[in-house]
DSSP file (Angstrom, degrees, kcal/mol; ACC not computed):
  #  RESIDUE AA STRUCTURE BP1 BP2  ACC     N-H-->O    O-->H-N    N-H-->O    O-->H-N    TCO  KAPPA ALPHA  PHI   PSI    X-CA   Y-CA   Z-CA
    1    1 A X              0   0    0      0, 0.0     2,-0.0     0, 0.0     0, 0.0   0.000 360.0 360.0 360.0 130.1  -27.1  -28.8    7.6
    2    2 A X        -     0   0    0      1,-0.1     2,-0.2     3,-0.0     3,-0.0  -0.354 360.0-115.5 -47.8 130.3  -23.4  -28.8    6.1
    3    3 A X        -     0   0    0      1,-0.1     2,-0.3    -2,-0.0     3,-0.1  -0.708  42.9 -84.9 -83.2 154.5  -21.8  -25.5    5.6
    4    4 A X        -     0   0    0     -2,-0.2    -1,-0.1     1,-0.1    -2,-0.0  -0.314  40.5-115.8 -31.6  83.3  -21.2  -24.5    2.3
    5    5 A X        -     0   0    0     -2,-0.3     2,-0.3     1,-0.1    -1,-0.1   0.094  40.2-128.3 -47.3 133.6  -17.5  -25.9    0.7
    6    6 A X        -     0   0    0     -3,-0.1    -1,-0.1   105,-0.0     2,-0.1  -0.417   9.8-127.5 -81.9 161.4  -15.6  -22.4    0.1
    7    7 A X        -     0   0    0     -2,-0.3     2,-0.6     1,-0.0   105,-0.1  -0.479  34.0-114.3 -77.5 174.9  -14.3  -22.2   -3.2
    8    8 A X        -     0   0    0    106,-0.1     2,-0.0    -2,-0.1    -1,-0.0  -0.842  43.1 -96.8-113.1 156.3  -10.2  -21.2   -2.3
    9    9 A X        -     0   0    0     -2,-0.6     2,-0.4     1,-0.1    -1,-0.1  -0.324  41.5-113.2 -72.9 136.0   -9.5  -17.7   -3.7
   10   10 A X        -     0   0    0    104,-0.3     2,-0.5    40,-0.1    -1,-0.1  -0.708  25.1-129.0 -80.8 145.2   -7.6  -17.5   -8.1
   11   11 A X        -     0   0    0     -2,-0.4     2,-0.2     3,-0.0     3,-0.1  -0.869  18.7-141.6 -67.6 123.2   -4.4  -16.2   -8.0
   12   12 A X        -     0   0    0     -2,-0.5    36,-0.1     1,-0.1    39,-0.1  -0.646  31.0-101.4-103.3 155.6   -4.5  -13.6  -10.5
   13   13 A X        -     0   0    0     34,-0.7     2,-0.4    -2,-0.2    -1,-0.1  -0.286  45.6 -89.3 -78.7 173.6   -1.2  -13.6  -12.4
   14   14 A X        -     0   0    0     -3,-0.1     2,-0.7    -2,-0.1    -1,-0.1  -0.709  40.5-135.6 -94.6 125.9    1.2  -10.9  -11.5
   15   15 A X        -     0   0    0     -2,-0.4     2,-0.7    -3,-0.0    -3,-0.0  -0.848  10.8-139.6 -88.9 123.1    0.5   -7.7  -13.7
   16   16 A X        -     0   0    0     -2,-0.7     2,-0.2    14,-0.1    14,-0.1  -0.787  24.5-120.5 -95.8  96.9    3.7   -6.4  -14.8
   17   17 A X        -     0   0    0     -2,-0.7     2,-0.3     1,-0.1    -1,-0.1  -0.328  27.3-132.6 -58.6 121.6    3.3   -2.3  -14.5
   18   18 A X        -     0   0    0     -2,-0.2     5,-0.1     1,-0.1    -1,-0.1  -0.517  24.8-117.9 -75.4 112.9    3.8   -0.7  -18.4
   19   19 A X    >>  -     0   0    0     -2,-0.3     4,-2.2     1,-0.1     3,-0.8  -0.231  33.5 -98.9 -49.3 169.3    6.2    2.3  -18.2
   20   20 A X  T 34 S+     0   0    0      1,-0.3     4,-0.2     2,-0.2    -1,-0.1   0.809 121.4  55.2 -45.3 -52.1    4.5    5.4  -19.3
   21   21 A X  T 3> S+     0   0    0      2,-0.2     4,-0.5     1,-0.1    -1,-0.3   0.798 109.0  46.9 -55.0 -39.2    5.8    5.6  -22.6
   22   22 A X  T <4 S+     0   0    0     -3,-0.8     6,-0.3     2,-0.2    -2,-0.2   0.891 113.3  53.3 -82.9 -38.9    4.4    2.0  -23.5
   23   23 A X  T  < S+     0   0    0     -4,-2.2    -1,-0.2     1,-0.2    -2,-0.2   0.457  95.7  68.8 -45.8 -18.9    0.9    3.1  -21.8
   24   24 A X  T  4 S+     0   0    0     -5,-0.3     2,-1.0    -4,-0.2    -1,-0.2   0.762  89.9  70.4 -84.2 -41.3    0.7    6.2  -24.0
   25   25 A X  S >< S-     0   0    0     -4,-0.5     3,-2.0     1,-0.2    -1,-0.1  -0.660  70.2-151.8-108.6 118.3    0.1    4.1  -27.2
   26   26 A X  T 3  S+     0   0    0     -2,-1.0    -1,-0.2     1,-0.2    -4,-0.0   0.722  92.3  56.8 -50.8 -21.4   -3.0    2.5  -27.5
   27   27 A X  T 3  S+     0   0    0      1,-0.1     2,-1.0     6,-0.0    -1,-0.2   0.387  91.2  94.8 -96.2  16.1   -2.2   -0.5  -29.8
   28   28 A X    <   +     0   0    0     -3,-2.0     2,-0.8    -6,-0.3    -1,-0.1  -0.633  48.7 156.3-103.5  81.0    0.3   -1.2  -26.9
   29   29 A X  S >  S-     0   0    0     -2,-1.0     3,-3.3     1,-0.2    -6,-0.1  -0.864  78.5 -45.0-113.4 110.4   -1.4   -4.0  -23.8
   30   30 A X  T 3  S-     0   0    0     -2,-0.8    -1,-0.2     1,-0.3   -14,-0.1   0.646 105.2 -65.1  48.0  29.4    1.0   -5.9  -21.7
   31   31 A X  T 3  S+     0   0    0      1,-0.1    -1,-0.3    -9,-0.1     4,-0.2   0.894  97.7 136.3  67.4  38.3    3.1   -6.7  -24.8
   32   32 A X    <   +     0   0    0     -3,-3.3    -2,-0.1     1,-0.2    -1,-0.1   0.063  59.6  63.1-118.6  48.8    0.5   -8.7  -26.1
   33   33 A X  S    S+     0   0    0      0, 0.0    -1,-0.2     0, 0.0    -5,-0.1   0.415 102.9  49.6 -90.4 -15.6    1.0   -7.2  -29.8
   34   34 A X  S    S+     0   0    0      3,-0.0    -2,-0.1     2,-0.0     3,-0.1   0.653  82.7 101.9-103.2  -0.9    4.3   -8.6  -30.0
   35   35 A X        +     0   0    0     -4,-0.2     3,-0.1     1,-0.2    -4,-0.0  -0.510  43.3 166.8 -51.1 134.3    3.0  -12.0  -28.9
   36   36 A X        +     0   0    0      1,-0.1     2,-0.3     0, 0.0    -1,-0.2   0.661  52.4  90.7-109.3 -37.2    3.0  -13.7  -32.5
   37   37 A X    >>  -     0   0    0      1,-0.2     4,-3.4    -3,-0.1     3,-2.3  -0.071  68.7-157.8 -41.2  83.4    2.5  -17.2  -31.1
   38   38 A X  H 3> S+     0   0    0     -2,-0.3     4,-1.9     1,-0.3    -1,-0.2   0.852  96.2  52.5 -49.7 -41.7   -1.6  -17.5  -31.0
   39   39 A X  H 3> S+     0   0    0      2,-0.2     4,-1.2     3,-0.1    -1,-0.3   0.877 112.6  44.7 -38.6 -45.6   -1.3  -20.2  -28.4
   40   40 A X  H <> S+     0   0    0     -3,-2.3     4,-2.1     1,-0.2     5,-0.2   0.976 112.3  54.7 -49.9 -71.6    1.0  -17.8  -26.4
   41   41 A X  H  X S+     0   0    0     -4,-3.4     4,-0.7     2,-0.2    -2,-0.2   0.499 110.6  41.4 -64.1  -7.7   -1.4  -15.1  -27.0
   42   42 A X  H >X S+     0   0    0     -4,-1.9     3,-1.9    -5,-0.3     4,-1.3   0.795 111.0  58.8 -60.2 -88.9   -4.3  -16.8  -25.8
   43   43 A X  H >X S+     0   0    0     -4,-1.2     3,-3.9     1,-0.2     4,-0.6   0.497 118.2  31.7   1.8-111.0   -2.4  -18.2  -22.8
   44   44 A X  H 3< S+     0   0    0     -4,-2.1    -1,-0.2     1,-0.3     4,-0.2   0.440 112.8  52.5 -43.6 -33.3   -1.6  -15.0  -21.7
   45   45 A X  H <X S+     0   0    0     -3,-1.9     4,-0.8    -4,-0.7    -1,-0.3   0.647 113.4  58.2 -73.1 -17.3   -4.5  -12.7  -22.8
   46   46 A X  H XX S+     0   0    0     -3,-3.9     3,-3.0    -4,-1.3     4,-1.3   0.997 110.4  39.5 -56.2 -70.5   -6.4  -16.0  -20.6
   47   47 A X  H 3X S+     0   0    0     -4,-0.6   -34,-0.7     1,-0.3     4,-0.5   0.490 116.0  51.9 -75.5  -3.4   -4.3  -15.3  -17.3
   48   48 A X  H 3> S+     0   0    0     -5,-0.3     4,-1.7    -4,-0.2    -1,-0.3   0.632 109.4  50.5 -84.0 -23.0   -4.6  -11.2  -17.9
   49   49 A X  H <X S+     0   0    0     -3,-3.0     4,-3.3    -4,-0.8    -2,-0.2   0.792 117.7  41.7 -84.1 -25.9   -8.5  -11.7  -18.2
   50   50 A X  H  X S+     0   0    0     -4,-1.3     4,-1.6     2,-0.2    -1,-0.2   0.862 113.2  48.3 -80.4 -27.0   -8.3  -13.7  -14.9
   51   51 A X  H >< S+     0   0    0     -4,-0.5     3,-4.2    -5,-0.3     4,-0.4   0.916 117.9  44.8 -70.6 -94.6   -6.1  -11.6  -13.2
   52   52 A X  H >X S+     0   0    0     -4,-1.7     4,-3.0     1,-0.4     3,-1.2   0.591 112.3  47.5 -19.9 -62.0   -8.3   -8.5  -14.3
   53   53 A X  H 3X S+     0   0    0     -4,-3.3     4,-1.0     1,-0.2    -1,-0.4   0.611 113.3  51.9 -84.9  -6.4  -11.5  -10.0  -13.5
   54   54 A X  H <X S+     0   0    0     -3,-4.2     4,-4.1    -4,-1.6    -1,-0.2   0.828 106.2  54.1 -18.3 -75.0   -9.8  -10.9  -10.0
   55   55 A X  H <> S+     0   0    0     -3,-1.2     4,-3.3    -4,-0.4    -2,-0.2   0.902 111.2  47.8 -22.9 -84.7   -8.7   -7.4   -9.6
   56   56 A X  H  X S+     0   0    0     -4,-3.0     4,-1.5     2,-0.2    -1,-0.2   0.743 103.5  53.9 -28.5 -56.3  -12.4   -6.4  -10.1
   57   57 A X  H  X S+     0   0    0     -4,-1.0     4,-2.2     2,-0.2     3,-0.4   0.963 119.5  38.5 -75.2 -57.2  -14.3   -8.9   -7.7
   58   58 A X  H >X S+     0   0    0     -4,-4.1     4,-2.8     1,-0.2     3,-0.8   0.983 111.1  57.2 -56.2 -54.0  -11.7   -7.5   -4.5
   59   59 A X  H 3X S+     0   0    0     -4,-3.3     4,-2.3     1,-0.3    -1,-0.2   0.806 104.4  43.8 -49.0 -36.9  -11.7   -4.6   -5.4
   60   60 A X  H 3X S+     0   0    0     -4,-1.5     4,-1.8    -3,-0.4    -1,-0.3   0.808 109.0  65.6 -80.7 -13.1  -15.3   -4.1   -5.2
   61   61 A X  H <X S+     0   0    0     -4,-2.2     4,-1.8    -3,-0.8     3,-0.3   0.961 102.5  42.7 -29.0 -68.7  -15.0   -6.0   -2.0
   62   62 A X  H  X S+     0   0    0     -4,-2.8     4,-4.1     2,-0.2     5,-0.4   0.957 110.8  66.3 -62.9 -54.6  -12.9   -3.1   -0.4
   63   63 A X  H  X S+     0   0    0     -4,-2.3     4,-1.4    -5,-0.3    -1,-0.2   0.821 109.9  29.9  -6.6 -66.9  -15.7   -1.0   -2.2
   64   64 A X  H >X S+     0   0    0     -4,-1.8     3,-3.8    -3,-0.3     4,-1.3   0.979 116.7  59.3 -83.0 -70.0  -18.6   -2.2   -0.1
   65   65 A X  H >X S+     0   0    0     -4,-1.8     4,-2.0     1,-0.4     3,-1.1   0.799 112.0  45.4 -56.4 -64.9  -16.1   -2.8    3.1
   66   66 A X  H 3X S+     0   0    0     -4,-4.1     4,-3.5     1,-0.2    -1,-0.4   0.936 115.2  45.2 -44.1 -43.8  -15.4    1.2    2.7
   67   67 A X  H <X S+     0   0    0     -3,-3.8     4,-1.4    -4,-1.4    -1,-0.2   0.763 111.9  52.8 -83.3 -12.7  -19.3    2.2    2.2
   68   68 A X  H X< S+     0   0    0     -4,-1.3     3,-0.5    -3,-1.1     4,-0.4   0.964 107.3  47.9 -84.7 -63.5  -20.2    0.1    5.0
   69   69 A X  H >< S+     0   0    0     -4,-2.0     3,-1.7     1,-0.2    -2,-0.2   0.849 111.0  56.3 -27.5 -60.5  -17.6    1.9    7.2
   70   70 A X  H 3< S+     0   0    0     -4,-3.5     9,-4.6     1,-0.2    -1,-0.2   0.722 109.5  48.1 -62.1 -27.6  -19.1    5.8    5.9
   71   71 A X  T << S+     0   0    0     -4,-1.4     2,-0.6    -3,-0.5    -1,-0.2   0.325  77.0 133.9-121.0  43.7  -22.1    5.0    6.9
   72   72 A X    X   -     0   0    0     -3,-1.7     3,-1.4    -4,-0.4     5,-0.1  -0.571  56.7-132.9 -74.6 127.0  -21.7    3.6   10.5
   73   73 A X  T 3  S+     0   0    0     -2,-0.6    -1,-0.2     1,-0.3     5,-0.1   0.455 102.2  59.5 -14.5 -37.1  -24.1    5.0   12.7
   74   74 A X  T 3  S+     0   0    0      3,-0.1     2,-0.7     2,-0.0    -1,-0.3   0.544  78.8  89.9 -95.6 -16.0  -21.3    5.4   15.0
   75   75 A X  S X  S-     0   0    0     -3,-1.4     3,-1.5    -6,-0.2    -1,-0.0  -0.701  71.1-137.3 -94.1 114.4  -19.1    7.4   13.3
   76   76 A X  T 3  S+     0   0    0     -2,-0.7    -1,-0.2     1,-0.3    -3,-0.0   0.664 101.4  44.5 -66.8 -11.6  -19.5   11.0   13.8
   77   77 A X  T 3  S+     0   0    0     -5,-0.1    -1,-0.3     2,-0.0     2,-0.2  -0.332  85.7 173.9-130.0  78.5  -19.2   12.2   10.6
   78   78 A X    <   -     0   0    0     -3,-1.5     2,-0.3    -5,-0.1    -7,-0.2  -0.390  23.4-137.9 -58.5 126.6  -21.5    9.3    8.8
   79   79 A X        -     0   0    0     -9,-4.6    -4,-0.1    -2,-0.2    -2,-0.0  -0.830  14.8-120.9 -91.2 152.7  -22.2    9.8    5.4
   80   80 A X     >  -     0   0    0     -2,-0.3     4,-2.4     1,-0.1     5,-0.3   0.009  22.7-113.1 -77.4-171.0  -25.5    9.2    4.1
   81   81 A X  H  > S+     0   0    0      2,-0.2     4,-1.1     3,-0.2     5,-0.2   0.690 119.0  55.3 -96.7 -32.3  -26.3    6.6    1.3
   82   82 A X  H  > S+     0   0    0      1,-0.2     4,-3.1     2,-0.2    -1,-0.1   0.971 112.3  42.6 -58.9 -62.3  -27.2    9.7   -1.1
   83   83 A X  H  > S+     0   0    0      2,-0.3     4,-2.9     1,-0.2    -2,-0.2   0.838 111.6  51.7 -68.4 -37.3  -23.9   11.0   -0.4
   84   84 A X  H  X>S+     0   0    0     -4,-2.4     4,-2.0     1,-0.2     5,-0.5   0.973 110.6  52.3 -56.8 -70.3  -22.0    7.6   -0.7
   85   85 A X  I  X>S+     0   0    0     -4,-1.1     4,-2.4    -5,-0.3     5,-1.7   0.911 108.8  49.6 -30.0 -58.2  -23.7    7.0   -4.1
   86   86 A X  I  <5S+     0   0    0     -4,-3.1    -1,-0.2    -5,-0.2    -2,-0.2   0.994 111.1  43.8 -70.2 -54.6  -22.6   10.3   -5.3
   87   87 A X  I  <5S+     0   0    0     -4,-2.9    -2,-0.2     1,-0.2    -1,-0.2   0.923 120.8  44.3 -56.9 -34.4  -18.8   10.1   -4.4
   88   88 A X  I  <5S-     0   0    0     -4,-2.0    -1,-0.2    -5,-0.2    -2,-0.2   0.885 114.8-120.6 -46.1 -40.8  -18.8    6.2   -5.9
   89   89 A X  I  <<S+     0   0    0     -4,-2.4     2,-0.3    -5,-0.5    -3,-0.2   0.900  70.5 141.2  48.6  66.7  -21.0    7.6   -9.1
   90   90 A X      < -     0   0    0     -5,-1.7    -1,-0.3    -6,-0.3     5,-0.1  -0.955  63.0-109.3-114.7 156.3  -23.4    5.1   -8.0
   91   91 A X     >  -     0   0    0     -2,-0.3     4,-2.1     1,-0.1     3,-0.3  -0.509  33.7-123.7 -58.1 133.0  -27.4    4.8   -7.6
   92   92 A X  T  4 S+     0   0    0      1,-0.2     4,-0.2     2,-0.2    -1,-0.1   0.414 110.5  63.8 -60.9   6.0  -28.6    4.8   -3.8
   93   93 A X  T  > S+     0   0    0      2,-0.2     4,-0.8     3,-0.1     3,-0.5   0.792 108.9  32.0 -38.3 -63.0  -30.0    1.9   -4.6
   94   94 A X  H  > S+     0   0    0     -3,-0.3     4,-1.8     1,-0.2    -2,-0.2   0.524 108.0  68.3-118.0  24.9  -27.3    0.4   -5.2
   95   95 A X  H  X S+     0   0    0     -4,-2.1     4,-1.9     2,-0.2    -1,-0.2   0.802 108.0  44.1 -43.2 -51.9  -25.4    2.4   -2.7
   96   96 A X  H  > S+     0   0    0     -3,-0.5     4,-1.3    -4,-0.2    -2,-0.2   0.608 106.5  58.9 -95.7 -11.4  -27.5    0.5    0.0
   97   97 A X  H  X S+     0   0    0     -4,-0.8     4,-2.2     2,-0.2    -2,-0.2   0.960 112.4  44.3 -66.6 -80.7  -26.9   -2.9   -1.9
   98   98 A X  H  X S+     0   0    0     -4,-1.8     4,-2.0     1,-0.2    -2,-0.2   0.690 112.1  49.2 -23.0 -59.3  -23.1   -2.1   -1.3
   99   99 A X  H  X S+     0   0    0     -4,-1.9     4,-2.4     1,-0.2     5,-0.3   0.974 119.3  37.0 -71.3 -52.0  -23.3   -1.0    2.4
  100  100 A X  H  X S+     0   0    0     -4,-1.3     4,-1.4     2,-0.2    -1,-0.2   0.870 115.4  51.7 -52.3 -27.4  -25.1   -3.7    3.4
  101  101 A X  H  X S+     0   0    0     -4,-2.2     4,-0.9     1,-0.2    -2,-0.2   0.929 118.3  47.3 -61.2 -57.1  -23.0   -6.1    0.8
  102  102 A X  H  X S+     0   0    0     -4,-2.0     4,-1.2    -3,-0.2    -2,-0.2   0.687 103.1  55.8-165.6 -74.5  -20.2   -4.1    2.9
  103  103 A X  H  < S+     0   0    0     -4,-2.4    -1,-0.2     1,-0.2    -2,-0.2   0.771 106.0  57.0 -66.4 -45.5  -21.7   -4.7    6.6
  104  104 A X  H >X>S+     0   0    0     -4,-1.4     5,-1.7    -5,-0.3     6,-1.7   0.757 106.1  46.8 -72.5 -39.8  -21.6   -8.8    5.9
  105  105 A X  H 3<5S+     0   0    0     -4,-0.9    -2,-0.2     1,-0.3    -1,-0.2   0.846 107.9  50.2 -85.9 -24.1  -18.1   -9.1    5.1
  106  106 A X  T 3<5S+     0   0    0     -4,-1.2    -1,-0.3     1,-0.2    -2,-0.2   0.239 117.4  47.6 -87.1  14.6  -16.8   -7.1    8.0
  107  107 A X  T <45S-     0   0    0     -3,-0.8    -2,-0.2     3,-0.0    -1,-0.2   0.391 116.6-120.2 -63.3 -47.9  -19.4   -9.8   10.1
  108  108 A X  T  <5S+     0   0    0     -4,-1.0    -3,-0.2     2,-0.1    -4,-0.1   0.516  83.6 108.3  66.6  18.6  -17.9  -12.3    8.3
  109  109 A X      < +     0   0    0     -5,-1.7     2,-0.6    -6,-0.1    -4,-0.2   0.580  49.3  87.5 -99.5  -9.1  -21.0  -13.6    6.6
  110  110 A X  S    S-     0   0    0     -6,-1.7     3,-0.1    -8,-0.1    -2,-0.1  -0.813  71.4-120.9-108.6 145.2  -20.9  -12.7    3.0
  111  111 A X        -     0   0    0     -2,-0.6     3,-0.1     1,-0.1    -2,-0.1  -0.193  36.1 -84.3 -64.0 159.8  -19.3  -14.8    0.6
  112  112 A X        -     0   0    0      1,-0.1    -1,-0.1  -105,-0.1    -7,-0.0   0.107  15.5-135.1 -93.2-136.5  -17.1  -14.0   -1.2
  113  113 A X              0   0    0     -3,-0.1    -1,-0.1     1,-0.0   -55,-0.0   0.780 360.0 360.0-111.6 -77.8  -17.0  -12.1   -4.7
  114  114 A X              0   0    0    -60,-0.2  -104,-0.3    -3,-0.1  -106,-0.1   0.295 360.0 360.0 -67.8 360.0  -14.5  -14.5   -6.1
């Protein structure tokens, strides 16, 4: 049987960190009110939605990679799946989805999120 072609990993565009002041006002997102150009402003709001949803998919990568880590067996001060769940503000359901989720990527067997 073939293995599986891997998809290659997006590039999420580079998010350009908002000083404080610009962050402060809600009708203010990456300078895309002063976009007038709708073409622009799709373009851009595109590659911010990819970038985001990017963001998202690793990040919950590192997510499981962490819960998998808290509760090795080996580790003397293991946390339980209740206790992971509560510090995420997750279910222990899907606490133990995560650690296992979590277990497979530091194996090198679970696909990835992206």
């Amino acid at each position: 049987m073939a293995e599986p072609e891997r998809q290659p990993r997006l590039r999420p565009a580079p998010l350009i960190f908002e000083p404080a002041e610009a962050a402060a006002d809600p009708e203010h997102f990456f300078d895309l009110e002063s976009v007038e150009d709708p073409r622009e402003l799709l373009a851009r709001a595109t590659e911010l939605t990819h970038a985001f949803r990017a963001a998202a998919d690793r990040s919950v990568e590192f997510q499981a990679i962490a819960a998998a880590q808290l509760a090795d067996p080996r580790r003397f001060d293991r946390l339980t799946t209740a206790d992971i769940a509560e510090r995420a503000e997750w279910t222990e359901d899907y606490a133990k989805k995560m650690v296992e989720f979590g277990r497979d990527l530091l194996r090198g067997t679970a696909e990835p999120t992206a």
